[in-house]
N, CA, C and O atoms as CSV, one atom per row, in Angstrom:
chain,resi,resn,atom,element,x,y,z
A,1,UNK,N,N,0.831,-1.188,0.000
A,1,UNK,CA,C,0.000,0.000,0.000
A,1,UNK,C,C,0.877,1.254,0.000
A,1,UNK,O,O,0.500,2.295,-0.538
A,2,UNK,N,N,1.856,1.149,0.512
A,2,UNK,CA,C,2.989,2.476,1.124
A,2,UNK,C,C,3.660,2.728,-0.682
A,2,UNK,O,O,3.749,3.854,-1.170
A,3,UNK,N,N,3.915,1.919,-1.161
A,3,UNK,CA,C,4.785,1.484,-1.978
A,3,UNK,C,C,3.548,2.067,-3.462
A,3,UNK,O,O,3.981,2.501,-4.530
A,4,UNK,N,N,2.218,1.939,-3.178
A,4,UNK,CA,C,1.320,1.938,-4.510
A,4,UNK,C,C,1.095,3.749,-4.341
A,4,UNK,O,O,0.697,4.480,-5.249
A,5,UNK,N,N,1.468,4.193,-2.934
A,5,UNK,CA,C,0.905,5.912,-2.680
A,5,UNK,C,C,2.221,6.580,-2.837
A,5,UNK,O,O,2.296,7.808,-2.886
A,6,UNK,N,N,3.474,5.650,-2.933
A,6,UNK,CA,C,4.610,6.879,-3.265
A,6,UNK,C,C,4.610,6.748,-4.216
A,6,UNK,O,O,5.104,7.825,-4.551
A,7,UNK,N,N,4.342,5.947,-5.597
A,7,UNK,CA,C,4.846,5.644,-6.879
A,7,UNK,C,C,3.582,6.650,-7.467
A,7,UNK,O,O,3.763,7.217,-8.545
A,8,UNK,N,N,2.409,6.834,-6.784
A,8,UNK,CA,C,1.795,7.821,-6.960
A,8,UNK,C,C,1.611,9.245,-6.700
A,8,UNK,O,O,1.083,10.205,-7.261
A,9,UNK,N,N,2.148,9.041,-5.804
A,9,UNK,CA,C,3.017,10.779,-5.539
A,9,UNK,C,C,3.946,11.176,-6.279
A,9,UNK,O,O,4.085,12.391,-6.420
A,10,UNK,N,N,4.788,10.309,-6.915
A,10,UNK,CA,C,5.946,10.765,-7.662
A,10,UNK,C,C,5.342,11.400,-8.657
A,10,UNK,O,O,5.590,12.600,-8.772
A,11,UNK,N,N,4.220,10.629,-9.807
A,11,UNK,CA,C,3.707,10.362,-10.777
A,11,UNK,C,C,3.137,11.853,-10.679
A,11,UNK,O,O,3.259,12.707,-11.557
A,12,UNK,N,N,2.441,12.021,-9.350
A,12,UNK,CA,C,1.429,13.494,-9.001
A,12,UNK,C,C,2.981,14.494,-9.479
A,12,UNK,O,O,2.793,15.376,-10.317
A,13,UNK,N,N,3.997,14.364,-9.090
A,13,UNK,CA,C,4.779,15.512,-8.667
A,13,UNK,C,C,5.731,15.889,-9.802
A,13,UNK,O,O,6.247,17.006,-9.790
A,14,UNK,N,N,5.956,15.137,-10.650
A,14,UNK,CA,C,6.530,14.795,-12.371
A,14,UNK,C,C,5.499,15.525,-12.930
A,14,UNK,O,O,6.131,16.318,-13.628
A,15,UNK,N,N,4.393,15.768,-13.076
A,15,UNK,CA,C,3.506,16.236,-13.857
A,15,UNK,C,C,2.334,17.293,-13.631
A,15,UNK,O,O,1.429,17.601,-14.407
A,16,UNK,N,N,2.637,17.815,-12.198
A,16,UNK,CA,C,2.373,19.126,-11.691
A,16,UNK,C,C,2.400,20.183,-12.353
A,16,UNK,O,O,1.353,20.827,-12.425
A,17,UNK,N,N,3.916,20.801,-13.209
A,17,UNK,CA,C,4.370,21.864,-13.502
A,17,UNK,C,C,3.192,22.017,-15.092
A,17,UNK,O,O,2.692,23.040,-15.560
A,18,UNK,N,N,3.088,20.779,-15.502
A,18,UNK,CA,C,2.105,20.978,-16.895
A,18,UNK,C,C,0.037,21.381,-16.766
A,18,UNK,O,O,-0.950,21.038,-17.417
A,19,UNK,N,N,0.271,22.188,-15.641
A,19,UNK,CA,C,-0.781,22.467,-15.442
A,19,UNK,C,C,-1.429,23.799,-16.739
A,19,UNK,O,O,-2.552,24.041,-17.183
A,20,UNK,N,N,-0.239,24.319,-16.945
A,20,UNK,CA,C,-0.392,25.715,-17.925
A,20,UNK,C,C,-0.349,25.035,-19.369
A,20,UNK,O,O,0.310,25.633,-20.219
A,21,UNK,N,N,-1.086,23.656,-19.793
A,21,UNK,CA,C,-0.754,23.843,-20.676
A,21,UNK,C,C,-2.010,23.898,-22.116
A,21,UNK,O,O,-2.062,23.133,-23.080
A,22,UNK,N,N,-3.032,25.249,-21.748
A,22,UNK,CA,C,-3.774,25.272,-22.669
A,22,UNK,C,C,-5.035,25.892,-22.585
A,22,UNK,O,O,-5.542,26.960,-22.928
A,23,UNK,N,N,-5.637,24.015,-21.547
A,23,UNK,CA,C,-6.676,23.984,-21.802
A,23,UNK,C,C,-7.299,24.299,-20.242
A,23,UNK,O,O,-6.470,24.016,-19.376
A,24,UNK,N,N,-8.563,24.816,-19.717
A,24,UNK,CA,C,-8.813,24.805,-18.246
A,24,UNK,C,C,-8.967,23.621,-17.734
A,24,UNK,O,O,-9.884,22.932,-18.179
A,25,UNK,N,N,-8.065,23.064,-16.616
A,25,UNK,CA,C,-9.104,22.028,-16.171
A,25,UNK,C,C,-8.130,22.311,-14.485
A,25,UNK,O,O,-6.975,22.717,-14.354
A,26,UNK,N,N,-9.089,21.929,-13.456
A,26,UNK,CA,C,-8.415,22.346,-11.879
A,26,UNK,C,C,-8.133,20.887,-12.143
A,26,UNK,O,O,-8.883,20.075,-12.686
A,27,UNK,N,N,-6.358,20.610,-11.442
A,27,UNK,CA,C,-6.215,19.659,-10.872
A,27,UNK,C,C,-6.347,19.164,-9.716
A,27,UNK,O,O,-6.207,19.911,-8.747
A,28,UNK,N,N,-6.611,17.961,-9.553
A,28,UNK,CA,C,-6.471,17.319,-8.440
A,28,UNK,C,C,-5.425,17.808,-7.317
A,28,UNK,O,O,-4.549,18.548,-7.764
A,29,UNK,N,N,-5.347,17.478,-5.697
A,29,UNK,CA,C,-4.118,18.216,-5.225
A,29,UNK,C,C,-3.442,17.151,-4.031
A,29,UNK,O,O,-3.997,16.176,-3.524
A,30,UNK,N,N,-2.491,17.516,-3.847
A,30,UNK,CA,C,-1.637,16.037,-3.012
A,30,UNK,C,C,-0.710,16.758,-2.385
A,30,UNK,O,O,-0.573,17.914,-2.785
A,31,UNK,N,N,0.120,16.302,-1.307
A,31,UNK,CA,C,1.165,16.282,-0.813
A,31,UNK,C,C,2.506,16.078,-1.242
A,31,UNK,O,O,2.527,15.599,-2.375
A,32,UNK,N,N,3.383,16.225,-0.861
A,32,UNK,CA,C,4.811,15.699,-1.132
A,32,UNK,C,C,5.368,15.099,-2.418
A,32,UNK,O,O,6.261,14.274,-2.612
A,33,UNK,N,N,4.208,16.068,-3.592
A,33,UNK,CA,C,4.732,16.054,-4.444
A,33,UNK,C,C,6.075,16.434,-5.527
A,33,UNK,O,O,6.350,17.630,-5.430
A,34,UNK,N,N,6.804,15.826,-6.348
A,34,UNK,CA,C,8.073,16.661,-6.796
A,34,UNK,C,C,7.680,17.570,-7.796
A,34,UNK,O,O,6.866,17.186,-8.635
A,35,UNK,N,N,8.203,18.902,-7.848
A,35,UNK,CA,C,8.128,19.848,-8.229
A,35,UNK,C,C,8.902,19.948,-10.212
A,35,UNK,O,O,9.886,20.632,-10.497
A,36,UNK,N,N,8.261,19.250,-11.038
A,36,UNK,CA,C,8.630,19.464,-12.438
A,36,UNK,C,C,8.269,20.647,-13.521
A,36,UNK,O,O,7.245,21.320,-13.644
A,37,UNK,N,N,9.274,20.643,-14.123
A,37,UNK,CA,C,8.918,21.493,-15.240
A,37,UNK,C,C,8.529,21.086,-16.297
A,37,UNK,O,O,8.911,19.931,-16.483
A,38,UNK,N,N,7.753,21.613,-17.352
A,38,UNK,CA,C,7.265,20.979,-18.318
A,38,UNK,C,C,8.190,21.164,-19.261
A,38,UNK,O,O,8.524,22.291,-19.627
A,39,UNK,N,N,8.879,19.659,-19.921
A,39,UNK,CA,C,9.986,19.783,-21.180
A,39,UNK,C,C,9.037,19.824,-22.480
A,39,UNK,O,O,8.104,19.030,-22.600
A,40,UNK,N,N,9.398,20.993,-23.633
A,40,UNK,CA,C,8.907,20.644,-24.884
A,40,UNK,C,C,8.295,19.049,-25.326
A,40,UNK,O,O,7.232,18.664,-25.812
A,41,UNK,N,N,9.391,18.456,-24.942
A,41,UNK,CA,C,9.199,17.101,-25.541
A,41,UNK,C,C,8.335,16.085,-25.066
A,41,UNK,O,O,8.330,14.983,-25.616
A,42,UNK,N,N,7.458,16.392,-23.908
A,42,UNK,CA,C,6.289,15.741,-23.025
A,42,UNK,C,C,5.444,15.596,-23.941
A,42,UNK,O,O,5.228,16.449,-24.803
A,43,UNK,N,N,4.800,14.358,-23.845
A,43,UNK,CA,C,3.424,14.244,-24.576
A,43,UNK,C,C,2.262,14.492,-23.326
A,43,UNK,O,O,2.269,13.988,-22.202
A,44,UNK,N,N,1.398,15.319,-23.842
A,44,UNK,CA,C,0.517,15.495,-22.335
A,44,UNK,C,C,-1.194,15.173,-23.355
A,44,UNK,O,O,-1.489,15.410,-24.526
A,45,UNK,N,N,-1.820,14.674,-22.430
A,45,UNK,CA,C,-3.057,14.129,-22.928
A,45,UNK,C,C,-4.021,14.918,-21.833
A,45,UNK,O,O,-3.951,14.591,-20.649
A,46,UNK,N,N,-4.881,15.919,-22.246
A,46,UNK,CA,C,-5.407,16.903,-21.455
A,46,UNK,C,C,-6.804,16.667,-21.682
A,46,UNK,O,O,-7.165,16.606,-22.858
A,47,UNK,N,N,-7.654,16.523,-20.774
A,47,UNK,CA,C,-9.237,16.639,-20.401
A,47,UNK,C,C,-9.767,17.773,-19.369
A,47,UNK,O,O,-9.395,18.003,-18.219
A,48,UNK,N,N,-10.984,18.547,-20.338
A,48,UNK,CA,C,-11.431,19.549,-19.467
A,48,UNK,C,C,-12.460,19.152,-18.885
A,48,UNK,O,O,-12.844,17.984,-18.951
A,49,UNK,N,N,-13.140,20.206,-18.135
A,49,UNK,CA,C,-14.697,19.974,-17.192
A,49,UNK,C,C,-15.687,18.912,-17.828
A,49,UNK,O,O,-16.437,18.069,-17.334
A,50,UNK,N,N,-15.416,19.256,-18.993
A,50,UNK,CA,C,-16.660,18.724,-20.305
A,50,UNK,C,C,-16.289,17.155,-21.060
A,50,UNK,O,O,-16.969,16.510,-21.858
A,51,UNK,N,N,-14.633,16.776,-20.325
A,51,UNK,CA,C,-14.705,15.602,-20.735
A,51,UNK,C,C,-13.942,15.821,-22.726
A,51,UNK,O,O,-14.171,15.046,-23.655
A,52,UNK,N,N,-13.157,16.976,-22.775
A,52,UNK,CA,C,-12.825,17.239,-24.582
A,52,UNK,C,C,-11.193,17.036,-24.119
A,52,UNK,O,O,-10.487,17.295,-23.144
A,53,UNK,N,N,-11.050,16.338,-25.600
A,53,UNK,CA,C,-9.378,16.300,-24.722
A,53,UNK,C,C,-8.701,16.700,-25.716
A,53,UNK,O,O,-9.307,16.894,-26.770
A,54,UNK,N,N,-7.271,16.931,-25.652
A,54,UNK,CA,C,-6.162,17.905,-26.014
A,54,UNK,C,C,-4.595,16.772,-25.893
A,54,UNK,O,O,-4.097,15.919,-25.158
A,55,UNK,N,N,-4.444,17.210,-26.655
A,55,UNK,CA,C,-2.751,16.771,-26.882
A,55,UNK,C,C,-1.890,17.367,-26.822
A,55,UNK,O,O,-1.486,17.091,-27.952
A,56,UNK,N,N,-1.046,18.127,-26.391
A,56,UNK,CA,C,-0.306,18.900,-26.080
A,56,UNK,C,C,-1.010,20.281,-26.344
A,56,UNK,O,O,-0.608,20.826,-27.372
A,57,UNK,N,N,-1.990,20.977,-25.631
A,57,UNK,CA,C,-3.000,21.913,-25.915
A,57,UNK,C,C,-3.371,21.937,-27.166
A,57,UNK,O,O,-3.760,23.000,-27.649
A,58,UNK,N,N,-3.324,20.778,-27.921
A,58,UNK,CA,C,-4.254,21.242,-29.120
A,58,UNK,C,C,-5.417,20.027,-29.571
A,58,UNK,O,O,-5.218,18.892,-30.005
A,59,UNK,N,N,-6.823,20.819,-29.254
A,59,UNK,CA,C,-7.826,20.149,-29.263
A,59,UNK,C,C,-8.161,19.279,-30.475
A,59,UNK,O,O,-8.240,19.697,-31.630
A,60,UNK,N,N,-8.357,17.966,-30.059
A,60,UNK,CA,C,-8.502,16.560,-30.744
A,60,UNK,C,C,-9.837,15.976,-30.301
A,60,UNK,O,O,-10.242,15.770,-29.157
A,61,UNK,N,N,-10.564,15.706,-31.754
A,61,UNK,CA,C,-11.824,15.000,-31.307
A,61,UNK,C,C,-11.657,13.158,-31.134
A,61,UNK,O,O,-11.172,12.263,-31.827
A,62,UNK,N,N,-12.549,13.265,-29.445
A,62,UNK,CA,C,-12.391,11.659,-28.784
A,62,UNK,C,C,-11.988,10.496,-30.085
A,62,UNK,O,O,-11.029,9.724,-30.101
A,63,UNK,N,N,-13.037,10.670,-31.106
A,63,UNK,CA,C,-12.510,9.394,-31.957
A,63,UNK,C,C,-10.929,9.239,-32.823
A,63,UNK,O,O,-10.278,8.316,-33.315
A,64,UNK,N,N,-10.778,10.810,-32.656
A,64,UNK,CA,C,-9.027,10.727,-33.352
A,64,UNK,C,C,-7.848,10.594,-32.113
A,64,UNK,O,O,-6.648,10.412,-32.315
A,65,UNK,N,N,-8.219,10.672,-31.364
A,65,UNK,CA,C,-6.844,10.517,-30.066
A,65,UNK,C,C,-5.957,9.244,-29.790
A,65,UNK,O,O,-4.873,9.045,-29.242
A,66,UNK,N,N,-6.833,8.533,-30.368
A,66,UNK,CA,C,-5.845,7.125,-30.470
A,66,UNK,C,C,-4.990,6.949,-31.676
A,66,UNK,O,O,-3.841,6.528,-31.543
A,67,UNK,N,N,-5.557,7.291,-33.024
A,67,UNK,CA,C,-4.760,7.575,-34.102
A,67,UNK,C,C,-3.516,8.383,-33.836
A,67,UNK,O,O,-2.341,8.265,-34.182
A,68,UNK,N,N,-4.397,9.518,-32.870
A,68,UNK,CA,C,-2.553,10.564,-32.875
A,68,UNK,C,C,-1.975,10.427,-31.938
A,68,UNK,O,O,-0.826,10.868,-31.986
A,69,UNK,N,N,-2.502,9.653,-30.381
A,69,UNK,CA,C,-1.225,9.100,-29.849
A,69,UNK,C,C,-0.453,7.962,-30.863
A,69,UNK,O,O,0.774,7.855,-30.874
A,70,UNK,N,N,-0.949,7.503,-31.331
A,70,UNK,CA,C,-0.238,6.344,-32.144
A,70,UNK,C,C,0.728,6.775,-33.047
A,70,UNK,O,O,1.826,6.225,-33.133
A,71,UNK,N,N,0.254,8.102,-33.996
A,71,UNK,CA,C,1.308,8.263,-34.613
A,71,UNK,C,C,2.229,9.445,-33.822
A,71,UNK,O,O,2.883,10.174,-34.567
A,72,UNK,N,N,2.311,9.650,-32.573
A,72,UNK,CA,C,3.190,10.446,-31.927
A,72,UNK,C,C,4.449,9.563,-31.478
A,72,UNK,O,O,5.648,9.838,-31.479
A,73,UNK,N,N,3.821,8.507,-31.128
A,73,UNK,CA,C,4.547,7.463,-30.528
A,73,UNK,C,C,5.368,6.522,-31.073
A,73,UNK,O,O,6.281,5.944,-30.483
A,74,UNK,N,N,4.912,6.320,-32.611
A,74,UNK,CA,C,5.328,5.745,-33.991
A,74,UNK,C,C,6.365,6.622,-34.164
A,74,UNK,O,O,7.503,6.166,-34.278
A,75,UNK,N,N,6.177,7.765,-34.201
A,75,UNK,CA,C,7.298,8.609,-34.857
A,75,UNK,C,C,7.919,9.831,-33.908
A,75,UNK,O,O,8.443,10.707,-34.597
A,76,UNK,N,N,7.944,9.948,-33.223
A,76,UNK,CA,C,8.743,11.183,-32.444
A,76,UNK,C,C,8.727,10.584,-30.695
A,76,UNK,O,O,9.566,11.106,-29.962
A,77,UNK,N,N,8.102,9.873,-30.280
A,77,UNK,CA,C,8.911,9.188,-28.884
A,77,UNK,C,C,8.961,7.876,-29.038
A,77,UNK,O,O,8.135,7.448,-28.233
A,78,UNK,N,N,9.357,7.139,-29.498
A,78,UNK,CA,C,9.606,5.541,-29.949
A,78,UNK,C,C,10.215,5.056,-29.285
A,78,UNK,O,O,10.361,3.861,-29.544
A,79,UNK,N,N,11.011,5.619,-27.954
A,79,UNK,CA,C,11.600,4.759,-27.044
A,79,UNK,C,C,10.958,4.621,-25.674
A,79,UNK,O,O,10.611,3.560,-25.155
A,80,UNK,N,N,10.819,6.169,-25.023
A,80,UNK,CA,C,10.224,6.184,-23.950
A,80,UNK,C,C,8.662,6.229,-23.933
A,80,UNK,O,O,8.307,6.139,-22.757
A,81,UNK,N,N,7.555,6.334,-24.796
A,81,UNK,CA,C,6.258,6.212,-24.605
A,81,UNK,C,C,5.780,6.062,-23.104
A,81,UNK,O,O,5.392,5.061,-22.502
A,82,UNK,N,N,5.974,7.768,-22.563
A,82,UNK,CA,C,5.612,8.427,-21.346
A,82,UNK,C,C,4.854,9.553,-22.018
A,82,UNK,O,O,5.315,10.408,-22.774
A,83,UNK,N,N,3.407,9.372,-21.538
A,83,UNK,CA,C,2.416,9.953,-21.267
A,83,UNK,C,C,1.352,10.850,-20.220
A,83,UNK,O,O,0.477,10.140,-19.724
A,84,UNK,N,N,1.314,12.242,-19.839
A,84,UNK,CA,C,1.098,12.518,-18.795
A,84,UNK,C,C,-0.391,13.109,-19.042
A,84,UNK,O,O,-0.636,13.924,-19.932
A,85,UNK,N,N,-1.475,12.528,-18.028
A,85,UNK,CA,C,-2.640,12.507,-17.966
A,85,UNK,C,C,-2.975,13.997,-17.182
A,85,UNK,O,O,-2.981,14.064,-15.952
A,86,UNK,N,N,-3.155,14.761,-17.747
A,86,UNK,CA,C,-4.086,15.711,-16.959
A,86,UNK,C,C,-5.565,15.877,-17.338
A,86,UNK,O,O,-5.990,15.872,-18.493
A,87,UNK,N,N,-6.515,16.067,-15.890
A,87,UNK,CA,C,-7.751,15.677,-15.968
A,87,UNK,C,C,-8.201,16.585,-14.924
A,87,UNK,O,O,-7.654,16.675,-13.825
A,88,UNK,N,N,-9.420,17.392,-15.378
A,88,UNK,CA,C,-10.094,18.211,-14.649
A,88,UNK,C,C,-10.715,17.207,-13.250
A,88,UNK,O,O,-11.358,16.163,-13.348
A,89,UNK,N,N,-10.377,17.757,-12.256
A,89,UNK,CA,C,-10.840,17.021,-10.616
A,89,UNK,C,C,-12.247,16.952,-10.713
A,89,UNK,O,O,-12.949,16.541,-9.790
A,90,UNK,N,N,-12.780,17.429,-12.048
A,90,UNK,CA,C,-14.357,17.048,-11.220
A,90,UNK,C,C,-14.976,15.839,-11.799
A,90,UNK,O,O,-15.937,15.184,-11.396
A,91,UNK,N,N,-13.885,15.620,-13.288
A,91,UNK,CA,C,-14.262,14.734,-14.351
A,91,UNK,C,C,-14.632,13.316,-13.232
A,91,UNK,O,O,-14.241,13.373,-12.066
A,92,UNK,N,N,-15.321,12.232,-13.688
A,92,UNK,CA,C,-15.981,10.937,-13.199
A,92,UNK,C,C,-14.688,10.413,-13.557
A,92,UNK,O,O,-13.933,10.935,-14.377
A,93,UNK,N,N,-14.353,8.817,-12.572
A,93,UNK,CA,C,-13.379,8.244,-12.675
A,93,UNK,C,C,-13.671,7.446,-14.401
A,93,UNK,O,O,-12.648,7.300,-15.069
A,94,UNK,N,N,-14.676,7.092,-14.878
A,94,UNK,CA,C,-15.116,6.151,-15.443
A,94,UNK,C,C,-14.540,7.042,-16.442
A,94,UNK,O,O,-13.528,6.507,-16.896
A,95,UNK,N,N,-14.831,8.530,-17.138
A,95,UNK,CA,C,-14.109,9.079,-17.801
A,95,UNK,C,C,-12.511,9.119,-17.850
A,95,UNK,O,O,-11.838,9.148,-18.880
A,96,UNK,N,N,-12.122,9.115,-16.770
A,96,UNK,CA,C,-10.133,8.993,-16.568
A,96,UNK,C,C,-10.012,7.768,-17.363
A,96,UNK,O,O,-9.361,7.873,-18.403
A,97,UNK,N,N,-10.501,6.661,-17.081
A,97,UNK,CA,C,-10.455,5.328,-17.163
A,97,UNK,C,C,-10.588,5.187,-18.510
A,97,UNK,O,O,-9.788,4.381,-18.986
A,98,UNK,N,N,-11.604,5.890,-19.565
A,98,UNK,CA,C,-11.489,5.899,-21.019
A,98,UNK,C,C,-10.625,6.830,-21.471
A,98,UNK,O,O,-10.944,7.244,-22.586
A,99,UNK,N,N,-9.601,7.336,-20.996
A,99,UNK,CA,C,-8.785,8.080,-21.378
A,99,UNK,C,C,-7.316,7.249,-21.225
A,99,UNK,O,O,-6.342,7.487,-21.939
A,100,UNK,N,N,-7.350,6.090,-20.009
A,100,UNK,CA,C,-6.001,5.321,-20.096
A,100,UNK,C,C,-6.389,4.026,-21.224
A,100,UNK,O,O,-5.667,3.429,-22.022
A,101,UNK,N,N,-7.609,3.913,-20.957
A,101,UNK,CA,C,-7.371,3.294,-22.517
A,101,UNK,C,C,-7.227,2.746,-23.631
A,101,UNK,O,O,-7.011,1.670,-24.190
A,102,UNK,N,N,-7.581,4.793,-23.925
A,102,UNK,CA,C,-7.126,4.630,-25.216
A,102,UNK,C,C,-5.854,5.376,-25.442
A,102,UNK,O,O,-5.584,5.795,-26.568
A,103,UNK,N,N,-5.002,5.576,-24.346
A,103,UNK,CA,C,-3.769,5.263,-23.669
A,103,UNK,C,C,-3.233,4.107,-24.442
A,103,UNK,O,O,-2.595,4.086,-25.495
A,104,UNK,N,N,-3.609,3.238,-23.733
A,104,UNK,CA,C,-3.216,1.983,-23.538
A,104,UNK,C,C,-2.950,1.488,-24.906
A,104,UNK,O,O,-1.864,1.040,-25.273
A,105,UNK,N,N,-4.160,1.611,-25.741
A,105,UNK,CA,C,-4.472,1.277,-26.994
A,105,UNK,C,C,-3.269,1.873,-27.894
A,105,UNK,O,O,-2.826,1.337,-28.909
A,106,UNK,N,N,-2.908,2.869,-27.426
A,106,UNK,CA,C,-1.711,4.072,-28.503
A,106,UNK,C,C,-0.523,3.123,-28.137
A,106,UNK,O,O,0.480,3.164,-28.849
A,107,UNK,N,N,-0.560,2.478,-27.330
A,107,UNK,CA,C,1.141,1.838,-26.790
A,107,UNK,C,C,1.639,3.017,-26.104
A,107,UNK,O,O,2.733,3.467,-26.446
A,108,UNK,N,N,1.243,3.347,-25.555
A,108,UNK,CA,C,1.906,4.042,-24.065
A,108,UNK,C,C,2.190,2.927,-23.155
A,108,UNK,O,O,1.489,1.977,-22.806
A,109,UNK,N,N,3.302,3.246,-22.877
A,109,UNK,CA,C,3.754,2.380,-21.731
A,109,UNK,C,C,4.146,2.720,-20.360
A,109,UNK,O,O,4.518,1.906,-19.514
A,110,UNK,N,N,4.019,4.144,-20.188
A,110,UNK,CA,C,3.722,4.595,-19.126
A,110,UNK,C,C,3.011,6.315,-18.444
A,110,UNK,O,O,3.570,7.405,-18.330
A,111,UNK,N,N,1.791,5.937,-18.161
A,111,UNK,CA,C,0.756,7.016,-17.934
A,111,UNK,C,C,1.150,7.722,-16.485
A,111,UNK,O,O,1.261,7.008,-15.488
A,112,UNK,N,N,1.411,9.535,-16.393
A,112,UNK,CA,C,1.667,9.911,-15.349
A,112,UNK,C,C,0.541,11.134,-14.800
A,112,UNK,O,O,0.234,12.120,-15.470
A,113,UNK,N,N,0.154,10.899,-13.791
A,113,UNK,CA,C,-1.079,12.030,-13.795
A,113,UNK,C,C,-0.595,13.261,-13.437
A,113,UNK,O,O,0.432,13.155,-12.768
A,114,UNK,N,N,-0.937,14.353,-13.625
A,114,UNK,CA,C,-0.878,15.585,-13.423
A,114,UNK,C,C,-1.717,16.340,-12.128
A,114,UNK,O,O,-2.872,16.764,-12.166
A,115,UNK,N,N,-0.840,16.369,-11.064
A,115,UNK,CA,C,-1.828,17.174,-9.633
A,115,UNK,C,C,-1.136,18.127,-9.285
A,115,UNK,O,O,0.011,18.041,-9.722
A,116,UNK,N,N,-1.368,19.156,-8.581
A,116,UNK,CA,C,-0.974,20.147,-7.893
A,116,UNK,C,C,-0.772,20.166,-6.508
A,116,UNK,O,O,-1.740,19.837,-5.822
A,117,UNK,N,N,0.436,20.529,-5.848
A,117,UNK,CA,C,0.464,20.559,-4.305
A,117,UNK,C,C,-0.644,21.175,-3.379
A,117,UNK,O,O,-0.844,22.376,-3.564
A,118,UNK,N,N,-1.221,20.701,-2.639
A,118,UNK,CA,C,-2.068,21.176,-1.696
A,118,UNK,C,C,-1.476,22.498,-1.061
A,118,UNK,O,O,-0.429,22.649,-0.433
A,119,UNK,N,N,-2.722,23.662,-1.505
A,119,UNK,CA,C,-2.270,25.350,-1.102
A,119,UNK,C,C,-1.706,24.999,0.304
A,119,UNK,O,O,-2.201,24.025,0.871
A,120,UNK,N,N,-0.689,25.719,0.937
A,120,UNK,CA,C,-0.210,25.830,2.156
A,120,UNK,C,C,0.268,24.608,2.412
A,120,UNK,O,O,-0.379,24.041,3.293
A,121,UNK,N,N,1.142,23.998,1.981
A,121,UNK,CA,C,2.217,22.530,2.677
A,121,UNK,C,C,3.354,22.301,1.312
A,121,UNK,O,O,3.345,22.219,0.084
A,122,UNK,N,N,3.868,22.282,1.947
A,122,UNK,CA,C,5.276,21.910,1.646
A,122,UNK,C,C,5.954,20.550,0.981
A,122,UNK,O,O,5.659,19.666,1.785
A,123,UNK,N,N,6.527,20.101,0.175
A,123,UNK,CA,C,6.719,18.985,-0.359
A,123,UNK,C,C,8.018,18.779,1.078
A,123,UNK,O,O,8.707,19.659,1.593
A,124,UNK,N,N,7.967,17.304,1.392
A,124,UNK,CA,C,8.818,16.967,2.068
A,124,UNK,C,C,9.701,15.543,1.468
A,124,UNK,O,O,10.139,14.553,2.054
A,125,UNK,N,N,9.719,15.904,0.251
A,125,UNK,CA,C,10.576,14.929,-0.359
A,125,UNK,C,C,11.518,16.008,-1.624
A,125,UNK,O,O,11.527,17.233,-1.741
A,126,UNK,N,N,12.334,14.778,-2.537
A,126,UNK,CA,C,13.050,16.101,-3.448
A,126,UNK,C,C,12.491,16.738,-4.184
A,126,UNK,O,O,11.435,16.226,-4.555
A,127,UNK,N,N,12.804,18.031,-4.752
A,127,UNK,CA,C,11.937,18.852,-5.511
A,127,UNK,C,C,12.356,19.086,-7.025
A,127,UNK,O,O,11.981,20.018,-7.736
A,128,UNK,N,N,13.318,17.919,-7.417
A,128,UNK,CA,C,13.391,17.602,-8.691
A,128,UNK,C,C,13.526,16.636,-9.524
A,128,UNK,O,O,14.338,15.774,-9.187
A,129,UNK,N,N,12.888,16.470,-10.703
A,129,UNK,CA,C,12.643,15.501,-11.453
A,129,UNK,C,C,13.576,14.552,-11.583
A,129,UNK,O,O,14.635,14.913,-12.097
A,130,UNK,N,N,13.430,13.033,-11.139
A,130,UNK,CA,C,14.087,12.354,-11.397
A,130,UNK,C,C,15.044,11.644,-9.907
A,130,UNK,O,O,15.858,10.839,-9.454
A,131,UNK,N,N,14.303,12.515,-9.756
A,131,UNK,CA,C,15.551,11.726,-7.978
A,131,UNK,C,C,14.339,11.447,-6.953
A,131,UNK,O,O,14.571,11.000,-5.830
């Protein structure tokens, strides 16, 4: 259990900084998350209030998102197929859940969610990517 909430904190804290990227949606918020920046080269898979999703802020209709993770992944990240999920906090889980996938479906091989530190607390772990 200890082990399934840090690998999820990390995941929260890697993909924090891509909150600016577009489209509105409030994230979710956590603790002792690590503090990242968003690299050009992130693939980010974005859902707003309404459930419309976005690929690196640029809006894609539900039935094409698997085509263009596929050909993102085919051709410009072919090794690491890391994917970071941001999802408006109010969206239904059952919606997240059709969003990994068709994740899943693109050959992503690894999905990271996007949360924000809880206003007023402090991360008490490292505050940069990768450690």
């Amino acid at each position: 259990m200890a082990d399934v909430m840090l690998v999820l904190l990390i995941i929260f804290m890697i993909t924090a900084p891509l909150i600016a990227s577009g489209f509105a949606a409030q994230m979710p918020q956590g603790i002792n998350l690590i503090k990242a920046e968003e690299e050009p080269t992130d693939v980010v898979l974005g859902m707003d209030r309404d459930g419309n999703f976005f690929i690196n802020t640029a809006s894609v209709p539900k039935a094409n998102v698997v085509a263009e993770l596929t050909r993102i992944y085919a051709t410009e990240h072919t090794n690491d197929k890391i994917l970071y999920l941001k999802a408006h906090t109010e969206l239904k889980m059952e919606k997240i859940q059709e969003a990994i996938t068709m994740a899943r479906a693109a050959g992503v091989a690894v999905i990271a969610a996007v949360t924000d530190q809880v206003m007023g607390t402090t991360s008490a772990v490292s505050t940069e990517r990768g450690q």
